[in-house]
C-alpha atoms as a printed R data frame, in Angstrom:
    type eleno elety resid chain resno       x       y       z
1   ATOM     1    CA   UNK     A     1   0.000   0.000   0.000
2   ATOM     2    CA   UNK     A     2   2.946   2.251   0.435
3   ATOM     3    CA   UNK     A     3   4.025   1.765  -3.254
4   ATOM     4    CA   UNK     A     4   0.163   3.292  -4.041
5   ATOM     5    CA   UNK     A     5   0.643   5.924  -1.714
6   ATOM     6    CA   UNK     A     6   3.971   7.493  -3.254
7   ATOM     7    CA   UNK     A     7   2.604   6.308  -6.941
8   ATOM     8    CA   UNK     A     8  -0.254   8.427  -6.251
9   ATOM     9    CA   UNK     A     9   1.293  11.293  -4.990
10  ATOM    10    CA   UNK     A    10   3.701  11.261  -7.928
11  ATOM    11    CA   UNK     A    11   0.611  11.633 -10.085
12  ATOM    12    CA   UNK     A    12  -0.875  14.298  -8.467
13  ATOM    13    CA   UNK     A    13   2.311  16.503  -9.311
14  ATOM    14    CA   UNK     A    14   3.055  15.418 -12.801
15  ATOM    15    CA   UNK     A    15  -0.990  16.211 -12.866
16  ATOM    16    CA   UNK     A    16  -0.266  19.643 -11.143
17  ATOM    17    CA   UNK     A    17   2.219  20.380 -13.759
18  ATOM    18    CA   UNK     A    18   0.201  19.786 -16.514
19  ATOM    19    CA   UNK     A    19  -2.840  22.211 -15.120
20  ATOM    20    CA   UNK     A    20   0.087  24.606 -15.250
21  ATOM    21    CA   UNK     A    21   1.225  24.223 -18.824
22  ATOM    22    CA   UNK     A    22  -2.344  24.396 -19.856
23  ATOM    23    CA   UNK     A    23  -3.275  26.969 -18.123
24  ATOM    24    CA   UNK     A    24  -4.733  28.999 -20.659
25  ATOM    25    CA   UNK     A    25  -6.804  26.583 -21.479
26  ATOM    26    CA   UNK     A    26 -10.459  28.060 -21.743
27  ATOM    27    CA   UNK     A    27 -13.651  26.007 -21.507
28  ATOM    28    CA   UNK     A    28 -13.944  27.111 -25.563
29  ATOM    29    CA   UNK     A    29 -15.629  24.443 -28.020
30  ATOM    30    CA   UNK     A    30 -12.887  22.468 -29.497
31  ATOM    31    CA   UNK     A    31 -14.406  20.363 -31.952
32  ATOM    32    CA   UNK     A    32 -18.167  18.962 -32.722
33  ATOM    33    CA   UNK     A    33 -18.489  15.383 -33.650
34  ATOM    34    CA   UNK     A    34 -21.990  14.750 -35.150
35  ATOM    35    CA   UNK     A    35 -23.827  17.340 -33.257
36  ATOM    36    CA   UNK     A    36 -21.458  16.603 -29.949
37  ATOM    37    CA   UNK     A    37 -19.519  19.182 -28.489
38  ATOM    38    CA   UNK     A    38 -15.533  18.799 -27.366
39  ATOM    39    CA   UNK     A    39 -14.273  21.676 -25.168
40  ATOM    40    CA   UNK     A    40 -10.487  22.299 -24.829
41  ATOM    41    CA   UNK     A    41 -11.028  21.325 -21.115
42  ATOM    42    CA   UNK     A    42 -12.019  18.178 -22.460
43  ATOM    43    CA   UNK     A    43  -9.501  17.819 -24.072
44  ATOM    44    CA   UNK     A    44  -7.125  18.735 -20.882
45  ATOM    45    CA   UNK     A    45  -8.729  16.064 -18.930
46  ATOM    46    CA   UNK     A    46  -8.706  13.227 -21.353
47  ATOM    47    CA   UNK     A    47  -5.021  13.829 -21.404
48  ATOM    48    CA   UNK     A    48  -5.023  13.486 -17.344
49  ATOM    49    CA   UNK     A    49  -6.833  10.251 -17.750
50  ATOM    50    CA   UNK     A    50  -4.242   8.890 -20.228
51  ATOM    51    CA   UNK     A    51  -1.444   9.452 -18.153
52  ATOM    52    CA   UNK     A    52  -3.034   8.025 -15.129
53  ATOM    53    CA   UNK     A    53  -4.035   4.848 -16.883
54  ATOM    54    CA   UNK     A    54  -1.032   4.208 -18.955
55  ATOM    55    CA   UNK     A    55   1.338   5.315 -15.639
56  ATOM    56    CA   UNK     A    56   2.943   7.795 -17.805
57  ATOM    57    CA   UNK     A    57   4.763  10.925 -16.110
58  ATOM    58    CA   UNK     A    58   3.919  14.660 -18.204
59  ATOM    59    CA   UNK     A    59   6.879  16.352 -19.607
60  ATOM    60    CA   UNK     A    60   6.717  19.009 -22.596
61  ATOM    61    CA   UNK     A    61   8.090  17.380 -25.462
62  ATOM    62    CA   UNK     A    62   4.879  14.941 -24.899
63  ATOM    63    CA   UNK     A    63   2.609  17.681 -24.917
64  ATOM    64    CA   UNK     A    64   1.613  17.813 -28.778
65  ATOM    65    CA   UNK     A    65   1.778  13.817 -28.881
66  ATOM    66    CA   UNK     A    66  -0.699  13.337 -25.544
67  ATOM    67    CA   UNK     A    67  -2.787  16.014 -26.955
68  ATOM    68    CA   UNK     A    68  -3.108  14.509 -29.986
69  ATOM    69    CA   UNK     A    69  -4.469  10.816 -28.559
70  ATOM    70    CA   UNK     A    70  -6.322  12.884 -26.214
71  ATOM    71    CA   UNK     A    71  -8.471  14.454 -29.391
72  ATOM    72    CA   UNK     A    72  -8.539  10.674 -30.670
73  ATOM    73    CA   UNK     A    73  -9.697   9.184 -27.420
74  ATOM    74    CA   UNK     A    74 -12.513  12.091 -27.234
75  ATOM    75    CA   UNK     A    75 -13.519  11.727 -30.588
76  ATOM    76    CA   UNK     A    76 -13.991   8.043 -30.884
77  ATOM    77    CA   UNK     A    77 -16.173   8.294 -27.546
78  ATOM    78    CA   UNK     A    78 -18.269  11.001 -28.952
79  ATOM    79    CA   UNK     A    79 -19.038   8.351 -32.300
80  ATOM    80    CA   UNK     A    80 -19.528   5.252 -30.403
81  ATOM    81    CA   UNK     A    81 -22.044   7.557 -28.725
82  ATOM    82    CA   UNK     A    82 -23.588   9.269 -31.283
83  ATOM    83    CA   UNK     A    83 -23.913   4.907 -32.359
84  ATOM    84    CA   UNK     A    84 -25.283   3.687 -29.058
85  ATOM    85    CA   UNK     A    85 -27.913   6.344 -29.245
86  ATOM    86    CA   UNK     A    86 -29.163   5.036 -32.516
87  ATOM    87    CA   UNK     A    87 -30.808   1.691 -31.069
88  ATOM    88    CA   UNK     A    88 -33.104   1.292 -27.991
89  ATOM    89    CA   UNK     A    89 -32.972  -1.568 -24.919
90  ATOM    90    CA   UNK     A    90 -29.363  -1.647 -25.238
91  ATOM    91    CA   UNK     A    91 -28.125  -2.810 -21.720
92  ATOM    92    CA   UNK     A    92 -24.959  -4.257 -19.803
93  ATOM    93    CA   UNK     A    93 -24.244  -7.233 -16.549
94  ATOM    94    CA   UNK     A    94 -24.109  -4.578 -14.284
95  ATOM    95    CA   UNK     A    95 -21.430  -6.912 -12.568
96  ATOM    96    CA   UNK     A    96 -19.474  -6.518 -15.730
97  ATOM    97    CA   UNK     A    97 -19.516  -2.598 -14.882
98  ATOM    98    CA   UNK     A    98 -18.010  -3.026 -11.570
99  ATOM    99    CA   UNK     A    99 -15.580  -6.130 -13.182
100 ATOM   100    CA   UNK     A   100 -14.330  -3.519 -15.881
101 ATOM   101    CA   UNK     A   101 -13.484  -1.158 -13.333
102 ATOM   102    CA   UNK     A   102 -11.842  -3.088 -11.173
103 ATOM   103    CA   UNK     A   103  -9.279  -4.621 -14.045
104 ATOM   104    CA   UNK     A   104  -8.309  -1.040 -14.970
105 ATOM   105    CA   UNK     A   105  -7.330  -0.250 -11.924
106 ATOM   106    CA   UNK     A   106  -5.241  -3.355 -11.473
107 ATOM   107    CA   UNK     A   107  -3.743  -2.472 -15.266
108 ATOM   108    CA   UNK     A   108  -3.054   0.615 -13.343
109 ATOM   109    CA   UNK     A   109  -1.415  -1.092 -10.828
110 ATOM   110    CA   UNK     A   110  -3.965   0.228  -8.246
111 ATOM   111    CA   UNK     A   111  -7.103  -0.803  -5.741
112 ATOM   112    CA   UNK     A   112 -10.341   0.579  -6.988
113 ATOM   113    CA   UNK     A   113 -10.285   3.248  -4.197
114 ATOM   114    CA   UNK     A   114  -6.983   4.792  -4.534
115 ATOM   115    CA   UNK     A   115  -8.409   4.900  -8.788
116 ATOM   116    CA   UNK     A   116 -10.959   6.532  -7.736
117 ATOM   117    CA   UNK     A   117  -9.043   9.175  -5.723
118 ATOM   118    CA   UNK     A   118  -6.618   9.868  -8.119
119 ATOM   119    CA   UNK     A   119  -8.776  11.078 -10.461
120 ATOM   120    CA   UNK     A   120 -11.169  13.024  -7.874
121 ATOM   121    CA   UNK     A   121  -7.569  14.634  -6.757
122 ATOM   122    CA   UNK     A   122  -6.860  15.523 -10.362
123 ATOM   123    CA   UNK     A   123 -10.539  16.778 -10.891
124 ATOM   124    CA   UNK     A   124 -11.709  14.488 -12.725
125 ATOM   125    CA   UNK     A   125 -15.351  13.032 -11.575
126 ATOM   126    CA   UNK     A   126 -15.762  10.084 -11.195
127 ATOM   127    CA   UNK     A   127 -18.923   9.874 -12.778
128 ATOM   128    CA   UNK     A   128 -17.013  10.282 -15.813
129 ATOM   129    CA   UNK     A   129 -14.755   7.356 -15.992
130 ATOM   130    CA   UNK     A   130 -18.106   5.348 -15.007
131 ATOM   131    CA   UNK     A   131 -19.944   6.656 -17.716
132 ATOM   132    CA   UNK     A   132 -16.895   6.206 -20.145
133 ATOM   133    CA   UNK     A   133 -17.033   2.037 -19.068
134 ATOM   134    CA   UNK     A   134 -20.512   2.275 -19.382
135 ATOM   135    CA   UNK     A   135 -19.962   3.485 -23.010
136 ATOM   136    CA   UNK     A   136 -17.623   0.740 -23.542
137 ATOM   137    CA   UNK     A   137 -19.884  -1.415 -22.320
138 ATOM   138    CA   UNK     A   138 -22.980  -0.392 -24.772
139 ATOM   139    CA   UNK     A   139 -20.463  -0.241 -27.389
140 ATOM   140    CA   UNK     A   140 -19.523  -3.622 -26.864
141 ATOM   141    CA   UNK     A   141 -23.334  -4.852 -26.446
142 ATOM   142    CA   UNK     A   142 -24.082  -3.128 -29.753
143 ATOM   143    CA   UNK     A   143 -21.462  -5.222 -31.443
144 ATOM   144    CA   UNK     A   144 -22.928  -8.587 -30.152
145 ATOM   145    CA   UNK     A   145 -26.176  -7.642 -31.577
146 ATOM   146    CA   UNK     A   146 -24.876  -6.593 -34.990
147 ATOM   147    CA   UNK     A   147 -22.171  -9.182 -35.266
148 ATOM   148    CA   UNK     A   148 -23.457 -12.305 -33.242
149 ATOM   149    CA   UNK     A   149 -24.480 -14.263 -36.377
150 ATOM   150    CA   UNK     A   150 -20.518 -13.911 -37.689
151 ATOM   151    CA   UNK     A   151 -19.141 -15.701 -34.543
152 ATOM   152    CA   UNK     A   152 -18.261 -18.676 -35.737
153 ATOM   153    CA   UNK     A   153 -15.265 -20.185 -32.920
154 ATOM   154    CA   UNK     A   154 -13.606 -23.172 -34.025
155 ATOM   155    CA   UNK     A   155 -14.691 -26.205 -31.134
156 ATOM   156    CA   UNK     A   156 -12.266 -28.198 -32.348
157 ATOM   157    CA   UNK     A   157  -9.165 -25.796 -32.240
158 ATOM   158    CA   UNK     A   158 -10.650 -24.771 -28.716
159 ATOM   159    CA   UNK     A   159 -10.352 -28.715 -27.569
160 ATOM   160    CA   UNK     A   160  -6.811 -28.788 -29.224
161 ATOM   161    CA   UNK     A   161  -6.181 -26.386 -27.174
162 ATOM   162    CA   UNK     A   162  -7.371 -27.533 -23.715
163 ATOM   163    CA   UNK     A   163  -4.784 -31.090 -24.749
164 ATOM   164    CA   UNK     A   164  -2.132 -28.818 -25.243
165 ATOM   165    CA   UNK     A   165  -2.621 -26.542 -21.936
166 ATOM   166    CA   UNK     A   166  -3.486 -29.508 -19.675
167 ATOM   167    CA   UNK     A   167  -0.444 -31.705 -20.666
168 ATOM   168    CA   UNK     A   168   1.806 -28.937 -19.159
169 ATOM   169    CA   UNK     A   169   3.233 -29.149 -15.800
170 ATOM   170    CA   UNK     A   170   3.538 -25.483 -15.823
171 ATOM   171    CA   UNK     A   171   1.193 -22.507 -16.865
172 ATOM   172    CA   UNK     A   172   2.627 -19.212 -17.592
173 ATOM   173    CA   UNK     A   173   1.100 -15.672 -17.485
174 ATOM   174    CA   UNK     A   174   2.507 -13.306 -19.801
175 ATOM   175    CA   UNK     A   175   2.618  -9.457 -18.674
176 ATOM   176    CA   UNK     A   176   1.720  -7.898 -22.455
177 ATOM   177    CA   UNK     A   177   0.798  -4.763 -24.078
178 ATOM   178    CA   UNK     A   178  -0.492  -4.349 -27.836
179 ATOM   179    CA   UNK     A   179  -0.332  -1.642 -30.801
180 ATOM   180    CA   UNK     A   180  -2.914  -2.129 -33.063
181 ATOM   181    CA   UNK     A   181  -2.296  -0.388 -36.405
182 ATOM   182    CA   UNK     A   182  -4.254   0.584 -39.492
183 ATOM   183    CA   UNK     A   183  -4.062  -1.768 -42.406
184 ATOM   184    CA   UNK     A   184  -1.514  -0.706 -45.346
185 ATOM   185    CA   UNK     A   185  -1.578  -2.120 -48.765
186 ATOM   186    CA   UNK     A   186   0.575  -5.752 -48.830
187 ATOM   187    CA   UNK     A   187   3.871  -3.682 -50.284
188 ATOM   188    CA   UNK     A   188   3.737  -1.268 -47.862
189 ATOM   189    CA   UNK     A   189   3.551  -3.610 -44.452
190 ATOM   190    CA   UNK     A   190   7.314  -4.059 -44.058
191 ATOM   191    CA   UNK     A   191   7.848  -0.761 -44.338
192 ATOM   192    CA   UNK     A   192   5.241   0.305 -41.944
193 ATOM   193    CA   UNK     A   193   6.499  -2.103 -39.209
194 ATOM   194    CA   UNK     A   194  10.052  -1.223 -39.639
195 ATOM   195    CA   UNK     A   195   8.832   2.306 -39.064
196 ATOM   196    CA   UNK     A   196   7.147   1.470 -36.052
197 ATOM   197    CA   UNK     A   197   9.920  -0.727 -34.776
198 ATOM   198    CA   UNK     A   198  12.041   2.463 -34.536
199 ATOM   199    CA   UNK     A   199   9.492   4.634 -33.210
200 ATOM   200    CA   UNK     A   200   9.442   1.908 -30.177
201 ATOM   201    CA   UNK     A   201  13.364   1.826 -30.185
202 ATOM   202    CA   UNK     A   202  13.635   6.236 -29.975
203 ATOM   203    CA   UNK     A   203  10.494   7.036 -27.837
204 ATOM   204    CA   UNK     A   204   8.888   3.939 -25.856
205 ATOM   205    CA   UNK     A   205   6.502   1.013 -26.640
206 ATOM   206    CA   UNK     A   206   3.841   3.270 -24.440
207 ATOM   207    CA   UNK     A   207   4.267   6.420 -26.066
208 ATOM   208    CA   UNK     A   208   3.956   5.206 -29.608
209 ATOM   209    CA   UNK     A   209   0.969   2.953 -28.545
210 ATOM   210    CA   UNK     A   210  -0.849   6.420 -27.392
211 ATOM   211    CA   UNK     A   211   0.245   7.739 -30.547
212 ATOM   212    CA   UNK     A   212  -0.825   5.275 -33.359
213 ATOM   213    CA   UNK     A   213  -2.895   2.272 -32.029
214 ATOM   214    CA   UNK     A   214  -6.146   2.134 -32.410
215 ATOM   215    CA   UNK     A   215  -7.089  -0.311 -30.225
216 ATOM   216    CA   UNK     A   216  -9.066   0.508 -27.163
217 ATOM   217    CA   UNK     A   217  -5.913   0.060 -24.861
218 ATOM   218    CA   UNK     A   218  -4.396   3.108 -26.730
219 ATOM   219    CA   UNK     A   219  -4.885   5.203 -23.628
220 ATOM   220    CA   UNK     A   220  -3.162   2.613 -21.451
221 ATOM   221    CA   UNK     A   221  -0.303   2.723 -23.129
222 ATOM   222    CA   UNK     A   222  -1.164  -0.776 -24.846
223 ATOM   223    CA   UNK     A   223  -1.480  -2.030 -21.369
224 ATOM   224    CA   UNK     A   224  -3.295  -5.607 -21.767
225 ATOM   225    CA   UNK     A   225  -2.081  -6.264 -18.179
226 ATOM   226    CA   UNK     A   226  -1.633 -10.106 -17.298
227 ATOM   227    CA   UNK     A   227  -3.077 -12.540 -19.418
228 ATOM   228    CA   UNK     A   228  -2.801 -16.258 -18.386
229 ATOM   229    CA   UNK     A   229  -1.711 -18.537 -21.697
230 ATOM   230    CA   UNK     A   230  -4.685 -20.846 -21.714
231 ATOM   231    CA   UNK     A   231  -6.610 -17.823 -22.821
232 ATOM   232    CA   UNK     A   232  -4.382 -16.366 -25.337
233 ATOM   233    CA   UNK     A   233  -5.790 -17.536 -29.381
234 ATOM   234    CA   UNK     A   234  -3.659 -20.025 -30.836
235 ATOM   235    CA   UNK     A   235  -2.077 -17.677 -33.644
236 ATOM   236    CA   UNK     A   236  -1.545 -14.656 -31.277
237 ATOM   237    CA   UNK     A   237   0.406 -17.584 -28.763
238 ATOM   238    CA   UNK     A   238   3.444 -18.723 -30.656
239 ATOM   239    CA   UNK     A   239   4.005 -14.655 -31.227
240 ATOM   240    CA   UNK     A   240   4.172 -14.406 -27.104
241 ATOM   241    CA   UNK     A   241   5.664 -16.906 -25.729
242 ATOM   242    CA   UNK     A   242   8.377 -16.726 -28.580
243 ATOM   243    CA   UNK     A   243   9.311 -13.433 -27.506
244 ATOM   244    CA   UNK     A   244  11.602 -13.002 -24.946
245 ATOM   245    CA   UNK     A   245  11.141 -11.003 -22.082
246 ATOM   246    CA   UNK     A   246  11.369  -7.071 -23.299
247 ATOM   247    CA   UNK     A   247  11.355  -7.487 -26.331
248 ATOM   248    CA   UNK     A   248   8.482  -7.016 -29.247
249 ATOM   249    CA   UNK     A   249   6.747  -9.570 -31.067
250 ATOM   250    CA   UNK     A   250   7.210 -10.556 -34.980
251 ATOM   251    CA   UNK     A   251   3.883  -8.881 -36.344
252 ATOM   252    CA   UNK     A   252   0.641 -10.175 -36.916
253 ATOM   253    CA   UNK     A   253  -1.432  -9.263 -39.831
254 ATOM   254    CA   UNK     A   254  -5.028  -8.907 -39.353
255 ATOM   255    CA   UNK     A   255  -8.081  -8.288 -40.980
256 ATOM   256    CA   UNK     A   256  -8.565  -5.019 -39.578
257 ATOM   257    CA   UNK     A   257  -4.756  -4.051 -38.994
258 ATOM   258    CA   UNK     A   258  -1.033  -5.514 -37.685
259 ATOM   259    CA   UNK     A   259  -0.995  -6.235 -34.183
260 ATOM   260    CA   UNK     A   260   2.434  -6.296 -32.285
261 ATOM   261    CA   UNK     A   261   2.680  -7.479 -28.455
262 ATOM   262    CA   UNK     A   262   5.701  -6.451 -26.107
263 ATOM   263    CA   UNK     A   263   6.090  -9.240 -23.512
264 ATOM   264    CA   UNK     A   264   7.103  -7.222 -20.353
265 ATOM   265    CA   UNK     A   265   7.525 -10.241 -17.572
266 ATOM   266    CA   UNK     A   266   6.316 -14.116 -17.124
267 ATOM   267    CA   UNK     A   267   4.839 -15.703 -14.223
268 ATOM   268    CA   UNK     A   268   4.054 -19.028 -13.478
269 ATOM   269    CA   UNK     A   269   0.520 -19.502 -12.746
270 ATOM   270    CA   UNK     A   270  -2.007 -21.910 -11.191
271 ATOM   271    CA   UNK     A   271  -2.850 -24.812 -12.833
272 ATOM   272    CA   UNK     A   272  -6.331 -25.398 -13.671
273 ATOM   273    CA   UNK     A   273  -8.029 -28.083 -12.940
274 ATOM   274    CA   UNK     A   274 -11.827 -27.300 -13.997
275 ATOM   275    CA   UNK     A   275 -11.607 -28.594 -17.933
276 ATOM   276    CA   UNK     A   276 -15.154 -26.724 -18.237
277 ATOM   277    CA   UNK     A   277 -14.230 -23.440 -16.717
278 ATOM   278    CA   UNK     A   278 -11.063 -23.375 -18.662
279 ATOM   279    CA   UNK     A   279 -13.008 -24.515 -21.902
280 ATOM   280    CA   UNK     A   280 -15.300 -21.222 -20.747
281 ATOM   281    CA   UNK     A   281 -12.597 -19.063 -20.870
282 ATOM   282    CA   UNK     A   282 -10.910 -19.992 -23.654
283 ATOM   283    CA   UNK     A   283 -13.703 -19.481 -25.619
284 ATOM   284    CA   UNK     A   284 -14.800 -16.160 -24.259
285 ATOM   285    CA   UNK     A   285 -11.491 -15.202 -25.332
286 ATOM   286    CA   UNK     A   286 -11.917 -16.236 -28.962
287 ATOM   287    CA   UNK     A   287 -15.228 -14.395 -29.216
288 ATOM   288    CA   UNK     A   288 -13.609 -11.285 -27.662
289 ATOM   289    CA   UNK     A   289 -10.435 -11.226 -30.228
290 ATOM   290    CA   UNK     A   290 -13.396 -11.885 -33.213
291 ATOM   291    CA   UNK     A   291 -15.578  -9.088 -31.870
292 ATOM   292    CA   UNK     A   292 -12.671  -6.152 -31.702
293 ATOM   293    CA   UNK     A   293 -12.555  -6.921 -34.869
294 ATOM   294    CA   UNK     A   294 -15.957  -6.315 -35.680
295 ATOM   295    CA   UNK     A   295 -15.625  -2.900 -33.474
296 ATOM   296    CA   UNK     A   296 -12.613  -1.425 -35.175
297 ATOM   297    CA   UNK     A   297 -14.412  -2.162 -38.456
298 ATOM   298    CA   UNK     A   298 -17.723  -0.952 -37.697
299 ATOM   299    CA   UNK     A   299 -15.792   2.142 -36.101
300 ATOM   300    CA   UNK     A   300 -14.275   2.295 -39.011
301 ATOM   301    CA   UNK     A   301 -17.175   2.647 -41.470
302 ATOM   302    CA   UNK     A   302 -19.078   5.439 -38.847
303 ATOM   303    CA   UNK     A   303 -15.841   7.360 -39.283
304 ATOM   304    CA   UNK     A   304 -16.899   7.865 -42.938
305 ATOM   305    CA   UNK     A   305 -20.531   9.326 -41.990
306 ATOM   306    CA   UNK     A   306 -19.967  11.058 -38.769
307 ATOM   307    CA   UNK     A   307 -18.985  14.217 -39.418
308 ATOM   308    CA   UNK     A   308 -16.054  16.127 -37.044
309 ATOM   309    CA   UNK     A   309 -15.527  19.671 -37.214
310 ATOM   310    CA   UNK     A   310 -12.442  21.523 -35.118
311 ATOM   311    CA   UNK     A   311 -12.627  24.851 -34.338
312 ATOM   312    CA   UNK     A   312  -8.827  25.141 -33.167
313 ATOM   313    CA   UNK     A   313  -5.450  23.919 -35.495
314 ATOM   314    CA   UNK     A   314  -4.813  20.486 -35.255
């Protein structure tokens, strides 16, 4: 609890510092998405969020960089709303609310509380980052309902699975963060990963996820947090656990984009012994890797019919 209480102080003055360099900062309409309104605050206060979640510290030669994914993260909440309000009785597990919560304050490397706290400190309400999950949430609930039919997991890969989990006398967890980027033409990808490669080698694997992925852990950083191997897809595996601690993965092309890990540390972890629970899981995860997908697609496409309007340079 110590290591919370000095990690939390620490945020409140990299916070503090950035309240200072935007001071200026009026409560002015930044940008419209649909007929949404973004205020430069707004835009102050997504880029507190993103360095509390990611655990990245504020300096100046980040400012144009965080302000930029800020803009993104604000953006792509104000579509997925402007989405979610298009369809009635769209609802969420409640327990998944609290369950969502809970994980990204652990990705955090906090308790729920001392979350909580942090951004209340750093005036951020609370009622925001609830009504961002709950967003998430809706989001996610929309996608089922549009995408459900298209869900088609492979049982038998699943039980191939299970064998090759269950004849291990050890199971590993795999500390892992992701950058998800945009799809290039097939003569273009090596260049566009070598680009990123070096991007990762100058800056950091965090800074560059904020920057470019567009995955939903963007404003972690690319923080996936620790993800045992029985639930890790059978193609996105061999790419982890053949990367050696620190280092990044060989990338993986996907429908939607190329997806690169960074292994940061490996843990053994329990063994299971429920076949059922583990079969659960293991297919939860496969519909959850299918479904992003989906989103970033789907996103994708409301991108091209939304309209955004900024009222300040970008």
């Amino acid at each position: 609890m110590i290591k919370l209480k000095k990690r939390f102080t620490t945020l409140i003055i990299y916070l503090f510092l950035i309240s200072n360099s935007f001071a200026s900062v009026s409560d002015a309409i930044f940008a419209t998405v649909g007929a949404k309104a973004i205020t430069q605050y707004d835009i102050v206060k997504e880029i507190k969020k993103i360095l509390i979640l990611s655990g990245q510290s504020f300096n100046e030669n980040m400012r144009e960089q965080l302000q930029q994914a800020a803009i993104n993260s604000a953006v792509k909440r104000s579509i997925k709303k402007i989405e979610i309000e298009n369809y009635e009785s769209l609802d969420f597990n409640q327990n998944d609310l609290r369950e969502e919560l809970e994980r990204i304050a652990k990705i955090a490397n906090m308790d729920l509380q001392t979350l909580k706290k942090t951004f209340v400190e750093n005036e951020i309400s609370w009622d925001e980052i609830v009504d961002q999950v709950k967003t998430e949430l809706l989001w996610n609930t929309l996608i089922f309902k549009l995408y459900k039919d298209r869900l088609s997991i492979n049982h038998e890969e699943i039980e191939e699975q299970l064998k090759l989990v269950q004849s291990k006398e050890t199971i590993k967890e795999y500390l892992i963060s992701e950058i998800i980027i945009k799809s290039v033409p097939q003569n273009e990808i090596n260049t566009k990963v070598e680009e990123i490669k070096n991007r990762i080698k100058n800056e950091t694997f965090e800074k560059v996820a904020i920057d470019v992925s567009i995955s939903e852990t963007s404003v972690r950083g690319g923080n996936l947090g620790w993800v045992n191997e029985k639930t890790i897809a059978e193609n996105f595996r061999s790419a982890i656990t053949n990367t050696p601690v620190g280092n990044i993965s060989k990338p993986i092309i996907l429908n939607q984009g190329i997806l690169i890990f960074k292994v940061r540390d490996i843990r053994d972890a329990e063994k299971f012994t429920d076949l059922e629970s583990a079969k659960t899981q293991l297919v939860k995860a496969e519909k959850t890797k299918i479904l992003q997908m989906h989103s970033l697609s789907h996103y994708d496409k409301l991108t091209r019919t939304i309209s955004v309007k900024y009222f300040t340079n970008q």
